[in-house]
LOFISE-974119 format. One record per atom (N, C-alpha, C, O): x, y, z; atom name; residue in one letter; chain; residue number from 1. Coordinates in Angstrom, 1 decimal. Atoms other than C-alpha are relative to their C-alpha. Example, Ala and Ser with C-alpha at 12.3 -4.5 7.8 and 13.67 -1.06 7.14 Angstrom:
BEGIN
0.9, -1.2, 0.0, N, A, A, 1
12.3, -4.5, 7.8, CA, A, A, 1
0.9, 1.2, 0.0, C, A, A, 1
1.9, 1.2, 0.7, O, A, A, 1
-0.9, -1.1, 0.0, N, S, A, 2
13.7, -1.1, 7.1, CA, S, A, 2
-0.8, 1.1, 0.8, C, S, A, 2
-0.3, 2.2, 0.9, O, S, A, 2
# end
This chain:
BEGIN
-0.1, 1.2, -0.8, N, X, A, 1
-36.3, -6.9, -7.6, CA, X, A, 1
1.4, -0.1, 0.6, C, X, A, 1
2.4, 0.1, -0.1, O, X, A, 1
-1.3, 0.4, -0.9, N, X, A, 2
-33.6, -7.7, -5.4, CA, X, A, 2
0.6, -1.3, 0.1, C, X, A, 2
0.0, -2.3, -0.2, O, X, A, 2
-0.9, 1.6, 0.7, N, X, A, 3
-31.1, -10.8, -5.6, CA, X, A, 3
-0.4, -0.3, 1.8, C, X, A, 3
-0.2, 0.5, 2.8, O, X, A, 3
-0.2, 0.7, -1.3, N, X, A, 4
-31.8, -12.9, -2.6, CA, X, A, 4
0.7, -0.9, 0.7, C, X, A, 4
0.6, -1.2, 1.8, O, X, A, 4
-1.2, 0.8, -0.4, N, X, A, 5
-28.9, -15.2, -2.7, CA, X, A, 5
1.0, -0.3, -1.3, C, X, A, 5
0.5, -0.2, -2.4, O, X, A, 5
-1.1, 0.0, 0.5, N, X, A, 6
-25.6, -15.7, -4.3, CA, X, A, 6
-0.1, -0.4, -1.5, C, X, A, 6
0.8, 0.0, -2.2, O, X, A, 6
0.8, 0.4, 1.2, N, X, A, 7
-27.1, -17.1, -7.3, CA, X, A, 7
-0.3, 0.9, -1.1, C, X, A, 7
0.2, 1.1, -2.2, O, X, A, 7
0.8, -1.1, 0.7, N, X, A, 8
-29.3, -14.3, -8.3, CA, X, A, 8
1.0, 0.7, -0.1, C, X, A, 8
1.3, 1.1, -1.3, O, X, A, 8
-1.0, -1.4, 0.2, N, X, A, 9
-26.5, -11.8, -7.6, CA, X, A, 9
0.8, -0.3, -1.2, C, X, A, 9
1.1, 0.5, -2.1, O, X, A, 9
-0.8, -0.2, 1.5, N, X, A, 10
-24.5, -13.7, -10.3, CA, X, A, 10
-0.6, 0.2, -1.0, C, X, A, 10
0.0, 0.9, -1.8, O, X, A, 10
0.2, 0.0, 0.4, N, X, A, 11
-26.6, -13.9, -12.1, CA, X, A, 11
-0.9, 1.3, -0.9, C, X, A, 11
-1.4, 1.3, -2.0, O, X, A, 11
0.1, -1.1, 0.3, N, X, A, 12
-27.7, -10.4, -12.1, CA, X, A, 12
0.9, 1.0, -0.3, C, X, A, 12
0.6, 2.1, -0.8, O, X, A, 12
-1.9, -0.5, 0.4, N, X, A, 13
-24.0, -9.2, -12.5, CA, X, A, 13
0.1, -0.3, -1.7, C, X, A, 13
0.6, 0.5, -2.5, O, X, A, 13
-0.9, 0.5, 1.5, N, X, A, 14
-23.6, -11.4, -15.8, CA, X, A, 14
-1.3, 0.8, -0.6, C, X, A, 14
-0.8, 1.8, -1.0, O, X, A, 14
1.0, -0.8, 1.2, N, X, A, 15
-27.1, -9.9, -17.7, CA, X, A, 15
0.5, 1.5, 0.4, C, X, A, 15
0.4, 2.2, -0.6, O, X, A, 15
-0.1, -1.6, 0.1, N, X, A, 16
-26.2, -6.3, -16.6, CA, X, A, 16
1.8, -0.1, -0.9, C, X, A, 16
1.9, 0.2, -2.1, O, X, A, 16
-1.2, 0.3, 1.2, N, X, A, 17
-22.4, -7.1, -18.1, CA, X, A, 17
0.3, -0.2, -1.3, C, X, A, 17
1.2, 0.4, -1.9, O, X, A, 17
0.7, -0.3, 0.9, N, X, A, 18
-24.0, -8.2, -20.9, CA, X, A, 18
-0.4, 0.1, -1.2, C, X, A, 18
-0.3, -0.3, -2.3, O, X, A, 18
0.9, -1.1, 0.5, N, X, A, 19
-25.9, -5.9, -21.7, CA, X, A, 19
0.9, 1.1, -0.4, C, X, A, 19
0.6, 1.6, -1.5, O, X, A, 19
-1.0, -0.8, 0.1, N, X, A, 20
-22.8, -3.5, -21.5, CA, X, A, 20
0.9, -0.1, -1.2, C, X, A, 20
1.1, 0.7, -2.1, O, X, A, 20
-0.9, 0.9, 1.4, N, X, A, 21
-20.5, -5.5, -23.7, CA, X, A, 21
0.2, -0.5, -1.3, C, X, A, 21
0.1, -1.7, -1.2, O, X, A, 21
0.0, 0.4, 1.4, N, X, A, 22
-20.2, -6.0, -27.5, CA, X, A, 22
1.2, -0.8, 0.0, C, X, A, 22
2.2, -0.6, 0.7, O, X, A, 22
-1.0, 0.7, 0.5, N, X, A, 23
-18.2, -8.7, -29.1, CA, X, A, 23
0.3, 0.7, -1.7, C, X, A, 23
-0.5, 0.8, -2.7, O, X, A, 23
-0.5, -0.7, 1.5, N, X, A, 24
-16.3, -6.9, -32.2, CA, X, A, 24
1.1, -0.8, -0.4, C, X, A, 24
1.9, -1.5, 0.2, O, X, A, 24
-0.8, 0.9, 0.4, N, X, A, 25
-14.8, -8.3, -34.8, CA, X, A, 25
1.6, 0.5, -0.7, C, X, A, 25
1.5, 1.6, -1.3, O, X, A, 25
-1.9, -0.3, 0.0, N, X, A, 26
-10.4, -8.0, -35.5, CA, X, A, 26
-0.2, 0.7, -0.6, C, X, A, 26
0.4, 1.7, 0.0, O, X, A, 26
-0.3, -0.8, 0.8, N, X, A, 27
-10.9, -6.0, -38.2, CA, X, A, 27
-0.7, 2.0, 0.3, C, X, A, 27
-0.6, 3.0, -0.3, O, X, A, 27
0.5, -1.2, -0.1, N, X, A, 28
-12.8, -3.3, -36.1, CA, X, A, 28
0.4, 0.9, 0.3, C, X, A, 28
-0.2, 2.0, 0.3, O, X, A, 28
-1.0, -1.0, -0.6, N, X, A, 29
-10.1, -1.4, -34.8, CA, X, A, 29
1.1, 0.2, -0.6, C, X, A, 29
1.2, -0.7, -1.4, O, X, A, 29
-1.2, -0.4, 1.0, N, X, A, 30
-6.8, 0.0, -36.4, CA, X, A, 30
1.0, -0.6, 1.0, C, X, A, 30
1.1, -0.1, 2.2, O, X, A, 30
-1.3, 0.9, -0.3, N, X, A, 31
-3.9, -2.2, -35.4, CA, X, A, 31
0.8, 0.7, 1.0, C, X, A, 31
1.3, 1.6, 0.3, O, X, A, 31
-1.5, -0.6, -0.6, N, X, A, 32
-1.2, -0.6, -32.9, CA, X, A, 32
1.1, -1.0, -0.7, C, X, A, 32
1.2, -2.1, -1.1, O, X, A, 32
-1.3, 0.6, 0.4, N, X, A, 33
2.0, -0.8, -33.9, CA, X, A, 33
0.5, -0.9, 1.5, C, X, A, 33
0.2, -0.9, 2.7, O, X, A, 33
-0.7, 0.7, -1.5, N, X, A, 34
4.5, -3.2, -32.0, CA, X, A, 34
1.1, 1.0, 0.5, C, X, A, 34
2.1, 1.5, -0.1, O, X, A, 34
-1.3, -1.0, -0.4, N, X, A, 35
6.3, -0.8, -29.6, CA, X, A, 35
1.1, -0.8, 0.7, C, X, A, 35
2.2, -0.2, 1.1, O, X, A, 35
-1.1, 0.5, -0.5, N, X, A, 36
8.2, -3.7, -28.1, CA, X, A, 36
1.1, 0.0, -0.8, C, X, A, 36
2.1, 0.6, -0.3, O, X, A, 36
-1.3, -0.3, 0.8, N, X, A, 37
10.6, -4.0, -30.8, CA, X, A, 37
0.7, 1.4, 0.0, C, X, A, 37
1.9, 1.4, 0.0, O, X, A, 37
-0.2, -1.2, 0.4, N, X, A, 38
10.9, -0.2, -31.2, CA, X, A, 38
1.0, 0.0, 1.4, C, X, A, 38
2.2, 0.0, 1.2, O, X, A, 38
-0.5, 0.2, -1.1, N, X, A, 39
11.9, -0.5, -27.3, CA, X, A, 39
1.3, -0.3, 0.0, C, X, A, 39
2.3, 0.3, 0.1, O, X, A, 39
-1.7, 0.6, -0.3, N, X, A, 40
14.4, -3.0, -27.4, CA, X, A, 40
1.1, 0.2, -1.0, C, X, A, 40
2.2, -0.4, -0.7, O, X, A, 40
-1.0, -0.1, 1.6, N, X, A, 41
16.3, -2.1, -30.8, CA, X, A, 41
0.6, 1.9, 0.5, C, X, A, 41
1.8, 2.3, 0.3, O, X, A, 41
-0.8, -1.3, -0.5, N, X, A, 42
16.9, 1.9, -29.3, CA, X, A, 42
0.8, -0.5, 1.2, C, X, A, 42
0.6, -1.5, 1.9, O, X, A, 42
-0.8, 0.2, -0.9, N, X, A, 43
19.5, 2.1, -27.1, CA, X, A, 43
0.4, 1.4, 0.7, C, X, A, 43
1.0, 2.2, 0.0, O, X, A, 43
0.5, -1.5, -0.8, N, X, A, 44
19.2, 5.2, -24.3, CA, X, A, 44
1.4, 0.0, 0.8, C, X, A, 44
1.8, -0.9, 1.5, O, X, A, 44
-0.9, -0.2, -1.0, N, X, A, 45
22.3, 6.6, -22.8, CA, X, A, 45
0.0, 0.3, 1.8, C, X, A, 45
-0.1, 1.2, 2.6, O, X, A, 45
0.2, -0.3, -1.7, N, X, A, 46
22.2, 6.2, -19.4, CA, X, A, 46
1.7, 0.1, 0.9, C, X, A, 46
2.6, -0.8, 0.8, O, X, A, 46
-1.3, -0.4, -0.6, N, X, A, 47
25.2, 7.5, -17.2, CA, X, A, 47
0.2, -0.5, 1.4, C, X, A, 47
-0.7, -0.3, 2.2, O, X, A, 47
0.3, 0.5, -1.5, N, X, A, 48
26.1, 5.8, -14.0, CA, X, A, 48
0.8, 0.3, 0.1, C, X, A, 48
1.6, 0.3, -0.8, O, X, A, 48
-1.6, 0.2, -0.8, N, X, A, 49
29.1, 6.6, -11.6, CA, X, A, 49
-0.5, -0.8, 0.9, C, X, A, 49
-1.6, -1.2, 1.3, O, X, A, 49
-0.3, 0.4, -1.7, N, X, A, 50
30.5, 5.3, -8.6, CA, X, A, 50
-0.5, 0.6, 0.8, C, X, A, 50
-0.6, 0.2, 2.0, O, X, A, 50
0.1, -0.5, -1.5, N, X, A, 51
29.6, 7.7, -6.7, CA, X, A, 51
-1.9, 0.6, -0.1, C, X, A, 51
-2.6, 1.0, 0.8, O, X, A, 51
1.6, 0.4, 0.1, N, X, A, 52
25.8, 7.6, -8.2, CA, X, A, 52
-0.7, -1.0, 1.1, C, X, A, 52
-1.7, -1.1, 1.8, O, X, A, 52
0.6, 1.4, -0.9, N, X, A, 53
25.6, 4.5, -6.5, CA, X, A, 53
0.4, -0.1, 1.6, C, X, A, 53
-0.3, -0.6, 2.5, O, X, A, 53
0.1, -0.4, -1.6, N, X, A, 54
27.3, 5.7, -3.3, CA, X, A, 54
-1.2, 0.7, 0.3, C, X, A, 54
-2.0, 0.3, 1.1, O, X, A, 54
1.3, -1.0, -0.6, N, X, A, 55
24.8, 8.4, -2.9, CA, X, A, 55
-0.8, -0.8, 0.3, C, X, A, 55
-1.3, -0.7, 1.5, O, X, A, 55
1.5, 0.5, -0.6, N, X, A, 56
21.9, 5.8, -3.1, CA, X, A, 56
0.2, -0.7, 0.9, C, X, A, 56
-0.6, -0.4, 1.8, O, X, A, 56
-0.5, 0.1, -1.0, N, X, A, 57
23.6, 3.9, -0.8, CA, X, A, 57
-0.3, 0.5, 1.4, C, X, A, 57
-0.8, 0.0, 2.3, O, X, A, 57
-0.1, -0.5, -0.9, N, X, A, 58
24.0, 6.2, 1.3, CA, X, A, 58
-1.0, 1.1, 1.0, C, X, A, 58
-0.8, 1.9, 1.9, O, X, A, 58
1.0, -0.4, 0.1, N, X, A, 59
20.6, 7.2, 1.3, CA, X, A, 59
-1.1, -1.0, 0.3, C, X, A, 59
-2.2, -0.6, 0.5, O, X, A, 59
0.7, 1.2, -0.9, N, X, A, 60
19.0, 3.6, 2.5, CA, X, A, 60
-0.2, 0.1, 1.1, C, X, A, 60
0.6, 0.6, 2.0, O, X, A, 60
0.7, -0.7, -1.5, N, X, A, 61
16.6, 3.8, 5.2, CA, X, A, 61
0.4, -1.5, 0.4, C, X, A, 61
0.1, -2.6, -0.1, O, X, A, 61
-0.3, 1.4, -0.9, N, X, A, 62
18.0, 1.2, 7.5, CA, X, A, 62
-0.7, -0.8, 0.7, C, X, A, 62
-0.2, -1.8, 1.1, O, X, A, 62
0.7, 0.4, -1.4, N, X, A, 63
15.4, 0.5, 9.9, CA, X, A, 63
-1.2, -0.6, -1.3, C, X, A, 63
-2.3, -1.0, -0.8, O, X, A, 63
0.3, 0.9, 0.6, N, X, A, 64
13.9, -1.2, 6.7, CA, X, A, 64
-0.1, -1.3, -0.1, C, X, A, 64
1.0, -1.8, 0.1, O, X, A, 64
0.0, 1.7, -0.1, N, X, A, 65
13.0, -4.9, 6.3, CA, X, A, 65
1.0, -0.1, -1.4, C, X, A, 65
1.2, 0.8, -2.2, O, X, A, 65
-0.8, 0.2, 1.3, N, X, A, 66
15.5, -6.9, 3.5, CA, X, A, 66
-0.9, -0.1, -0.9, C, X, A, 66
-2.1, -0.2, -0.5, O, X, A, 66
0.6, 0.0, 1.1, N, X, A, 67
14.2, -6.9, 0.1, CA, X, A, 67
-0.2, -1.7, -0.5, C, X, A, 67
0.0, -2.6, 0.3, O, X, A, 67
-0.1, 1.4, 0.3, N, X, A, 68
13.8, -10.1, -2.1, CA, X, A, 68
1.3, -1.2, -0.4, C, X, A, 68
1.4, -2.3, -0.8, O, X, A, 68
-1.3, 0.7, 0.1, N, X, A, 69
17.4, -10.8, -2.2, CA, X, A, 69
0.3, 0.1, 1.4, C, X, A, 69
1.4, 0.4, 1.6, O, X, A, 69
-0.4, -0.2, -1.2, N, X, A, 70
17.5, -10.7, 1.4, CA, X, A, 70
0.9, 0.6, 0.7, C, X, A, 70
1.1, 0.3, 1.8, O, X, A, 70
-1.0, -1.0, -0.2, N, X, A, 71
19.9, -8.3, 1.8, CA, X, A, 71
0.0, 0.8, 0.9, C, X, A, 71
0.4, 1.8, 0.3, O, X, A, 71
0.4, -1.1, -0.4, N, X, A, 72
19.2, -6.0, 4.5, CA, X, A, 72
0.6, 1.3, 0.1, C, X, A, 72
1.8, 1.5, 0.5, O, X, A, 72
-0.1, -1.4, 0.4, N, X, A, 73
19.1, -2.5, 3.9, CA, X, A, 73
2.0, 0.6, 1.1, C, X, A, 73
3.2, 1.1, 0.8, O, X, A, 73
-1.1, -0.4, -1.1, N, X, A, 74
21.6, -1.8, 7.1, CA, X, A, 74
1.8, -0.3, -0.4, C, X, A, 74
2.8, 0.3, -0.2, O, X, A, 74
-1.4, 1.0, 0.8, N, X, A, 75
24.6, -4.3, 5.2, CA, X, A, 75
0.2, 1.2, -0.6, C, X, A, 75
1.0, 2.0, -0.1, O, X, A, 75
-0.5, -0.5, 1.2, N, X, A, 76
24.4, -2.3, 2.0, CA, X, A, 76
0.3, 1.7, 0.6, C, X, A, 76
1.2, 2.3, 0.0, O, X, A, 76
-0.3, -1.3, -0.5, N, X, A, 77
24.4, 1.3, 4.1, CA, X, A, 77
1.4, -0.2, 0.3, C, X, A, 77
2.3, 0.2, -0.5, O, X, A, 77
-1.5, 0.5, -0.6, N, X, A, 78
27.5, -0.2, 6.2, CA, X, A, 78
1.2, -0.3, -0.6, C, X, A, 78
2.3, 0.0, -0.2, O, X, A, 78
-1.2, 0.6, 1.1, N, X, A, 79
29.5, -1.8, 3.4, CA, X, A, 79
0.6, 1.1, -0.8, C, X, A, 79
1.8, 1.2, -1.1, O, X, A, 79
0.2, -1.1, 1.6, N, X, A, 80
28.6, 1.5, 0.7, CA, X, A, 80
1.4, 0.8, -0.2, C, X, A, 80
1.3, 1.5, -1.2, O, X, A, 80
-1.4, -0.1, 0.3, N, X, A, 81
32.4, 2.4, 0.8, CA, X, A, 81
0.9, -1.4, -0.7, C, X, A, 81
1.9, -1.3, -1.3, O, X, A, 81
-0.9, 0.7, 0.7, N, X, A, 82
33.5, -0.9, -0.3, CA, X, A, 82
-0.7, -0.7, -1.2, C, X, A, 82
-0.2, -1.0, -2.3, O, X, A, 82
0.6, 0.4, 1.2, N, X, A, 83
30.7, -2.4, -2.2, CA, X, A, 83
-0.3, 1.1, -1.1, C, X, A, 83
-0.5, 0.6, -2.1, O, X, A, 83
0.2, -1.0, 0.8, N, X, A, 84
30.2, 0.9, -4.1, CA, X, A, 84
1.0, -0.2, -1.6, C, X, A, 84
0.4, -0.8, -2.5, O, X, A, 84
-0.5, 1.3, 1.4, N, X, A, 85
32.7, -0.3, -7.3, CA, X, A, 85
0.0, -1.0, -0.1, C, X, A, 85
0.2, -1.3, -1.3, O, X, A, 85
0.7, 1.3, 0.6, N, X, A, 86
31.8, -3.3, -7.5, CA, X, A, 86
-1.5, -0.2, -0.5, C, X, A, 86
-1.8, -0.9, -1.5, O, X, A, 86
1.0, -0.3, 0.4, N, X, A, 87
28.3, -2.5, -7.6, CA, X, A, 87
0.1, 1.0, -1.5, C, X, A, 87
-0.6, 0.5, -2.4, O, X, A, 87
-0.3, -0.4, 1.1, N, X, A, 88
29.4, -0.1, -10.6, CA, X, A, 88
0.3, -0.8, -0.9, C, X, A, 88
-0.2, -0.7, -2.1, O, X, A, 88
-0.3, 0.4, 1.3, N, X, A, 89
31.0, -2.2, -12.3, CA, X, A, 89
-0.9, -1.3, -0.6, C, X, A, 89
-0.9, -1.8, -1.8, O, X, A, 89
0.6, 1.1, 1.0, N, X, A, 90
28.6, -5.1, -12.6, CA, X, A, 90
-1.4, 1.0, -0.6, C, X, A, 90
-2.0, 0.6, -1.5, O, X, A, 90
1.2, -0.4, 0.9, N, X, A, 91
25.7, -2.6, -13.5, CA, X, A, 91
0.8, 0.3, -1.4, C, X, A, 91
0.4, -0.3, -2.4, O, X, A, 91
-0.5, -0.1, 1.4, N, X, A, 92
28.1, -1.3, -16.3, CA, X, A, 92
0.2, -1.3, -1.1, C, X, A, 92
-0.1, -1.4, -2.3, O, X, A, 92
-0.2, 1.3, 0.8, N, X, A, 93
29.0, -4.7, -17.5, CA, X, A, 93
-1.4, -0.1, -0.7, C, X, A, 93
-1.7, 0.1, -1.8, O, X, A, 93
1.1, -0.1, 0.7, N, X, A, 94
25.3, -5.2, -17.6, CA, X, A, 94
-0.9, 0.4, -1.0, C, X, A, 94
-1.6, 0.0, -1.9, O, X, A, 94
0.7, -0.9, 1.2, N, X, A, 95
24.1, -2.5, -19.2, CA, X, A, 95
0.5, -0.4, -1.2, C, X, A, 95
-0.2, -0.8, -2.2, O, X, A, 95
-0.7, 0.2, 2.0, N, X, A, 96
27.0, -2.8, -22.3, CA, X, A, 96
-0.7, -1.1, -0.5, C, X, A, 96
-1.1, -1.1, -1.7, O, X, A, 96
0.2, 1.3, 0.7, N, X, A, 97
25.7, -6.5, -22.5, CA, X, A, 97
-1.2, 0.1, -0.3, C, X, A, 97
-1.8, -0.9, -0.8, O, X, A, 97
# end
């Protein structure tokens, strides 16, 4: 039989769903561990230079729209000799913190 209006279709959506689906109870599955904590308690060396951050820099496609900081791409190409340490140093700050 065929659903003839918006109705039927849900209503033939929710019995076939269902029909699919068991409700189980907490104890039916073996717990995962919490990997957020595991996450945030290691601490991963990550290496940044100055001249990491030039390269990417200097590697922005200009003819790009700005991002969510409105920045457009063309600035940060044009600047990437003088903002390039400063950009360094607040990711490093960040990172240590």
């Amino acid at each position: 039989m065929l659903a003839q209006d918006d109705k039927e279709k849900a209503a033939a959506l929710q019995e076939f769903f269902s029909s699919v689906y068991t409700t189980e109870t907490d104890d039916a599955f073996v717990r995962l561990t919490n990997r957020f904590h595991d996450m945030t308690t290691k601490r991963y060396d990550v290496v940044l230079t100055q001249e990491d951050i030039y390269i990417r820099l200097a590697k922005l496609k200009t003819d790009k729209s700005p991002g969510p900081d409105q920045l457009h791409p063309r600035i940060l190409y044009e600047t990437r000799d003088v903002i390039a340490y400063s950009l360094f140093l607040t990711f490093s700050k960040s990172r240590n913190t």
